[in-house]
N, C-alpha and C positions, 0 to 999 in steps of 0.2 A: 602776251597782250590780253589786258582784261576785255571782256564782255561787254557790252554793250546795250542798256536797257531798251525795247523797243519804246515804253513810256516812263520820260522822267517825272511824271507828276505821281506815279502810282512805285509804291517802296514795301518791300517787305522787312514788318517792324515785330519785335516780341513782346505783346501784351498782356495786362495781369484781366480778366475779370471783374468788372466795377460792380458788381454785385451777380447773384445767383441766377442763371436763366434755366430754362426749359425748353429741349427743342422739341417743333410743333409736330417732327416725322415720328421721332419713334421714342418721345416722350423721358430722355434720360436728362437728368437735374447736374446742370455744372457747376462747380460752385465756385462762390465770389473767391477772388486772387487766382485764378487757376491763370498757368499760363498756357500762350495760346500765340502759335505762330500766324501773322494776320497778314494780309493786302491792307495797307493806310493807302486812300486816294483822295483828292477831292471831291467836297460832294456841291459840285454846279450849278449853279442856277435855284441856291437855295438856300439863299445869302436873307438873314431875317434885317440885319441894318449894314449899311456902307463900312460902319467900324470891325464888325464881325466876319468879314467873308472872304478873309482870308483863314478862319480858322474853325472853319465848318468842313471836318473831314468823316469819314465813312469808312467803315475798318471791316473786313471781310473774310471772315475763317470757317471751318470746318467744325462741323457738330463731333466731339471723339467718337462716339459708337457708332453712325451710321454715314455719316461722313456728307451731310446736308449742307448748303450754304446757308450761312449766317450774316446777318448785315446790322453791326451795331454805327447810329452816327451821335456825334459832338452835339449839341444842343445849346451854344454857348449863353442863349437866353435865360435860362438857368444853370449854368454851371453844369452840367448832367451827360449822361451818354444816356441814347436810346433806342431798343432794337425797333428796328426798321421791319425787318421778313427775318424768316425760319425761326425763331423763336420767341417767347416772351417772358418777361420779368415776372420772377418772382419774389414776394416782397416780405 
């Protein structure tokens, strides 16, 4: 018998990198398409229009070298993903 998630809104998804980041702890550069096993969850209460917010999600993985959390979200206002905490874009 399978397992049973304790939360089905929150899924572990395999994602590429949307562009290059830096993390803030111990400064090592990842670079854009890297993949990257993540937590996809909702991000609540942070809905910018009625049409959008079902698709304002928050993706949450581990920096490779020091193993920091990372919090990139959807931005659907612009099309974009954007880090949230533990790192920032570099452009």
């Amino acid at each position: 018998m399978a397992a049973r998630r304790k939360n089905p809104q929150i899924e572990n998804v395999l994602m590429r990198l949307p562009s290059s980041i830096r993390c803030t702890a111990c400064s090592t550069v990842m670079a854009k398409d890297t993949k990257l096993n993540s937590r996809k969850e909702e991000a609540l209460g942070e809905e910018f229009w009625e049409v959008w917010k079902d698709h304002t999600f928050r993706f949450c993985f581990s920096c490779t070298h020091c193993l920091a959390e990372i919090v990139i979200r959807t931005d659907p206002q612009y099309s974009h993903l954007t880090v949230e905490a533990g790192a920032f874009e570099i452009l």
